[in-house]
N, C-alpha and C positions, 0 to 999 in steps of 0.2 A: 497814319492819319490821312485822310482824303483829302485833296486842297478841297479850297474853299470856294464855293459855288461854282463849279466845276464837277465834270465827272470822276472819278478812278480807274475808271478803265481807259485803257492804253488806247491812243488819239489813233489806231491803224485804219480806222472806218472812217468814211465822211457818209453819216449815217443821215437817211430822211427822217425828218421829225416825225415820224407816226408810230404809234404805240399800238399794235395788235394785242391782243389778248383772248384772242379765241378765234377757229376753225372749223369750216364744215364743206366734206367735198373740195370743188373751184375759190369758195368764197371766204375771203377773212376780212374780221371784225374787230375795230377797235374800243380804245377805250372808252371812247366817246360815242361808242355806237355804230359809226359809218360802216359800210360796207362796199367793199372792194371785189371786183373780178378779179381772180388774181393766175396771170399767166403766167408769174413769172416760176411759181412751183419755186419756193428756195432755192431757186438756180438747178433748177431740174432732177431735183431732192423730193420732192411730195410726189411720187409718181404716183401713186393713188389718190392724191389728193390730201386734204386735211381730217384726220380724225377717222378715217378709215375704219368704221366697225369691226371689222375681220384682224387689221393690227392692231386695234386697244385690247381687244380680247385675247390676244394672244400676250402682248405685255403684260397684260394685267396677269393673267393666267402663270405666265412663268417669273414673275417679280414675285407673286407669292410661296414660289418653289425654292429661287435659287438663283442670285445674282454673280456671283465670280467666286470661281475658286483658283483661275489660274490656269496654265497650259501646262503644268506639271502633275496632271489628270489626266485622264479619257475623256474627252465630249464627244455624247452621244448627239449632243446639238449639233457640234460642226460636222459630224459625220453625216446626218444629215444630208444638214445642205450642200454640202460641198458634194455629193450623192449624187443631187439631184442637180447642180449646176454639171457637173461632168457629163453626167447625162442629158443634157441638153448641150454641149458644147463640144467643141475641140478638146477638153482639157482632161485629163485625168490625174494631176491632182492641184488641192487648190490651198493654200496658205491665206488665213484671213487675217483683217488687218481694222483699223479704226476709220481712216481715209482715204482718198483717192492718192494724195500724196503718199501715204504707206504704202499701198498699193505698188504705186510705181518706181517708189525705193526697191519694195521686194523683187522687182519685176530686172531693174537694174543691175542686182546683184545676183539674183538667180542667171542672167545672160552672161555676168563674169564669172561666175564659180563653174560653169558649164566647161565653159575655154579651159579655166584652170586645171579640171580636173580631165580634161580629154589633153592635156599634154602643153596644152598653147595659153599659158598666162599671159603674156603679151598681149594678145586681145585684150584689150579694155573699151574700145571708143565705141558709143553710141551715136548712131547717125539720126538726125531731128531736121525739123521742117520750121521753113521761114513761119509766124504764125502760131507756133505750137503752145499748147500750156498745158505743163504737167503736173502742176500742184504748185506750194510756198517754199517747202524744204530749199536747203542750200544745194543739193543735185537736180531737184526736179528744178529750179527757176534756172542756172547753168541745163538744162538740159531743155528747155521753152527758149533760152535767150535773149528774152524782153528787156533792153536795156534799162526800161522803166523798175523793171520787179529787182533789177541785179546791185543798182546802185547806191551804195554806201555799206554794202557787204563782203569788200574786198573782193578778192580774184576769184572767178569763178571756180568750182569745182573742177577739175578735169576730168578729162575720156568723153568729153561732148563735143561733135562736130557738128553746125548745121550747117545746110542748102539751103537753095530757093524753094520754095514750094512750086511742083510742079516743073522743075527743071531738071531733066532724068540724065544730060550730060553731066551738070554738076553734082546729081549722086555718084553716077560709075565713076566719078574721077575721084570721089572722098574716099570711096571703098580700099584698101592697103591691107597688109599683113599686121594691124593692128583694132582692125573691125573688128567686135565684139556683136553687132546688133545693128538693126535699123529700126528706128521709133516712128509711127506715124499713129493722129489719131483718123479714124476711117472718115471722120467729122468733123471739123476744127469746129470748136465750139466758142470758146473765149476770143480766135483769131477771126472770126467773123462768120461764121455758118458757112462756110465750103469744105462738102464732099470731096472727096480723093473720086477722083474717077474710076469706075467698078474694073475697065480694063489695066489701073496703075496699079491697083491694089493685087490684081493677079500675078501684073508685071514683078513688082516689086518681090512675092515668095518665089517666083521661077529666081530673081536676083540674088537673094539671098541664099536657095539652093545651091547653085551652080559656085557663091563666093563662097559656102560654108559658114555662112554666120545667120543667126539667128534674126526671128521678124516679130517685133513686139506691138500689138496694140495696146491706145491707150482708148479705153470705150467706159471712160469714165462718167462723162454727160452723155455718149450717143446710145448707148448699151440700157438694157433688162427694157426691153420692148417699144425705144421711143422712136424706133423706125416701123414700126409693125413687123419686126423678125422680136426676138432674142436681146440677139445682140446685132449689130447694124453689119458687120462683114459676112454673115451669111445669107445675105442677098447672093454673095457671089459665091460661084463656083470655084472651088481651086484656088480660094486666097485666105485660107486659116493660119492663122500664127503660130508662134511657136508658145508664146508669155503673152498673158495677155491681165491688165487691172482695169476692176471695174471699183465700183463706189458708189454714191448718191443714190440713182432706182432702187438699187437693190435692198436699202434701207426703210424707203419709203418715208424717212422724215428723223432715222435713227441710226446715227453713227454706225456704219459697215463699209467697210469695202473688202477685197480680194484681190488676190493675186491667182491667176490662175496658168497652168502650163501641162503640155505632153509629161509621162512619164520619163519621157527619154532626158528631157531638159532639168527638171526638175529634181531627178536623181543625184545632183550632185548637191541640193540642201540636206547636209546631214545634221543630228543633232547638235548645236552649239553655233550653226552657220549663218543662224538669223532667229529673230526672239519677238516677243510682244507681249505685254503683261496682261492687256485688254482686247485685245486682239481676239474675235472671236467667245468673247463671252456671251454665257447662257442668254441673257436680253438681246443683246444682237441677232443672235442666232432663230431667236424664236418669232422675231420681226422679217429676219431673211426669209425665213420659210413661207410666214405668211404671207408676204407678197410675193412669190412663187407661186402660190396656192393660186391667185388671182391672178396674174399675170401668165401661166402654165393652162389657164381653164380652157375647156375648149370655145372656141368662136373668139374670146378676148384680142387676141392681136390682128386678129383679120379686122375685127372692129375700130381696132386703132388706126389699119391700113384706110378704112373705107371714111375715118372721121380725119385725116390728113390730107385727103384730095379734096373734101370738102372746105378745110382751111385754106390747103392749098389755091382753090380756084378764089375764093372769096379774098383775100390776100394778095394776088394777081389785082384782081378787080379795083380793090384801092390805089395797087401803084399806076393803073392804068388813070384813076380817078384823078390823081394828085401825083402828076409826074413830077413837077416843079420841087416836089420834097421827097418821092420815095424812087432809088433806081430804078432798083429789080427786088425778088422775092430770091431769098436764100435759103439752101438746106435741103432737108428729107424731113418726111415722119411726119410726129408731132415735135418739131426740133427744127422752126423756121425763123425766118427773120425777115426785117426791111434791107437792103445797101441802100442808105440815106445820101441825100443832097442834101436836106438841110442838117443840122449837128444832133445827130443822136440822142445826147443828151437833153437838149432841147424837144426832142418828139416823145422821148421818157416819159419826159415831167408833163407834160402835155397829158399823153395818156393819165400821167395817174390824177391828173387834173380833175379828168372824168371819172376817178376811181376804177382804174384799170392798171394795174399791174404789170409791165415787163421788163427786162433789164439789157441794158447796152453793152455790147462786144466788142472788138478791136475792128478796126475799118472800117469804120464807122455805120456799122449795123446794129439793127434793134434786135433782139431775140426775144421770141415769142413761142415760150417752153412751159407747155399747159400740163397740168396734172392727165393721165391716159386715161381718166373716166368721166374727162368730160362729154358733154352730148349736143349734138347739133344747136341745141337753144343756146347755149353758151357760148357756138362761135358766133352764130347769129349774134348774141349781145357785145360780144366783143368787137365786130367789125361794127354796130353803131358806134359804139364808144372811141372807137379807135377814126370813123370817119367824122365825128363831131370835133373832136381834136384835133385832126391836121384842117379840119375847114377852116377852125378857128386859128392855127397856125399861119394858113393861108393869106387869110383876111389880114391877118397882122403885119404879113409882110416881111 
């Protein structure tokens, strides 16, 4: 029975009181009518945005065929995509999964079973970064080390070491004859919008080379085109991973993610080594494709590149406007943020004040993670919205 005047669902949210109930493109609409800009994309989940013609049609299309049979089948679904993500990537082959967090569980274990079966179980330790967030699981928050996310869940998992972000003596000195991996996202997106520098990211697979152990991306929020590549590491030359979990884009609004790796790495998941019951079912799969379809098209990402220097400079502008409340602009892509002086939170609510949409990061940054088909007009209306509320921040004092 539900207590009484209260909700039943479990209190893990400190939820905002607004009630959506319908979607279109950038914009969502509640119950009462209002309508919202909305940047924040489900935390960079609506990569096309809301309602996407091209994915309802394909939901719709294969809900009528065929919802789960199970990974003890053939899918010609996952082959598919997993096809066409190889071919577009580093990877050749790829293990699907429900979340970012599955993701980076498989990602985990594929890096140890590696070691295991080339002679050296010992290896177990994954090296992580000040900043990092790899999902909820009890390995991925032990592998983020937020002491926020760890507390009241007893000892961490073990085989996770972190450094500083950005301090390359205290990685060489982590590294031992127990390294298993080095984890970094190309992007920190939860820790606050900072880039990995395109020459660490190269540094780092020359490191991993030379130690013999493996380089995991996690391109969980930065990945399926919110940089205008792909995925956000192939900006650079000479810094492809070995494992790599993506998630959110790739769904476009529907439970997917992946695991993806070389043949070489990946060779050592044999039958029985790792499981998923939903993992890749037929609706998944038919929603992966379809935002490939669109995201894969030609001119699409370059138009993403040319509509991120657009935010980019317009974003600049504000913190220049209202230094007193915003640092600096952070990030890449479509995948930026404010570093706030005043409290984050407080610049949130602000925004959605004006019914605008975006959601706050660690270090006290805003993130401002828009669906990739938005169009000029809509950052135009965003930076009104967004300079009508810190004015009025302003004034307040």
């Amino acid at each position: 029975m539900a207590p009484a005047n209260s909700s039943a669902l479990f209190s893990a949210f400190a939820r905002t009181p607004i009630h959506f109930e319908r979607g279109e493109g950038c914009r969502l609409f509640t119950n009462e009518g209002e309508e919202y800009l909305d940047f924040a994309a489900g935390i960079a989940v609506n990569s096309l945005g809301h309602s996407h013609p091209h994915l309802v049609n394909a939901l719709k299309t294969q809900a009528e065929q065929l919802w789960h049979v199970s990974n003890l089948y053939e899918s010609p679904q996952q082959e598919s995509l997993a096809n066409r993500l190889c071919e577009n990537s580093f990877a050749e082959r790829v293990f699907f999964t429900n979340s970012g967090s599955e993701s980076m569980e498989c990602a985990f274990k594929t890096a140890r079973r590696w070691h295991f079966e080339n002679g050296n179980p010992e290896r177990v330790d994954i090296i992580t970064f000040e900043g990092a967030f790899h999902g909820r699981t009890l390995a991925a928050i032990s592998a983020g080390g937020n002491e926020k996310y760890l507390m009241g869940f007893g000892e961490p998992v073990s085989g996770f070491k972190q450094v500083p972000f950005g301090d390359h003596d205290a990685l060489k000195a982590a590294i031992d004859d127990k390294t298993a991996a080095i984890l970094v996202e190309p992007i920190q997106g939860e820790g606050g919008m900072r880039p990995v520098p395109h020459q660490c990211l190269r540094g780092l697979r020359e490191l991993c080379d030379d130690a013999g152990i493996l380089l995991i991306y996690d391109e969980v929020q930065c990945g399926i085109g919110r940089t205008g590549r792909l995925f956000a590491h192939q900006w650079i030359e000479g810094a492809e991973p070995d494992i790599m979990g993506i998630a959110k884009g790739i769904g476009g609004g529907f439970p997917v993610g992946a695991c993806l790796a070389t043949e070489r790495v990946a060779s050592g998941m044999q039958p029985g080594s790792h499981g998923t019951t939903y993992g890749g079912n037929p609706l998944a799969m038919a929603v992966g494709n379809a935002v490939l379809d669109v995201v894969l098209k030609d001119g699409f990402l370059e138009d993403v590149q040319e509509k991120a220097i657009n935010m980019r400079q317009r974003l600049a502008q504000l913190a220049d406007t209202f230094p007193d409340l915003i640092e600096s602009v952070r990030g890449d892509g479509l995948m930026q943020g404010f570093k706030c002086k005043a409290l984050n939170t407080d610049i949130v609510a602000a925004f959605r004040a004006e019914k605008f949409l975006t959601v706050p990061a660690g270090d006290n940054v805003v993130r401002l993670i828009p669906p990739l088909t938005i169009d000029d007009a809509d950052i135009q209306e965003a930076v009104a919205k967004m300079e009508t509320a810190l004015t009025k921040l302003q004034k307040a004092g």
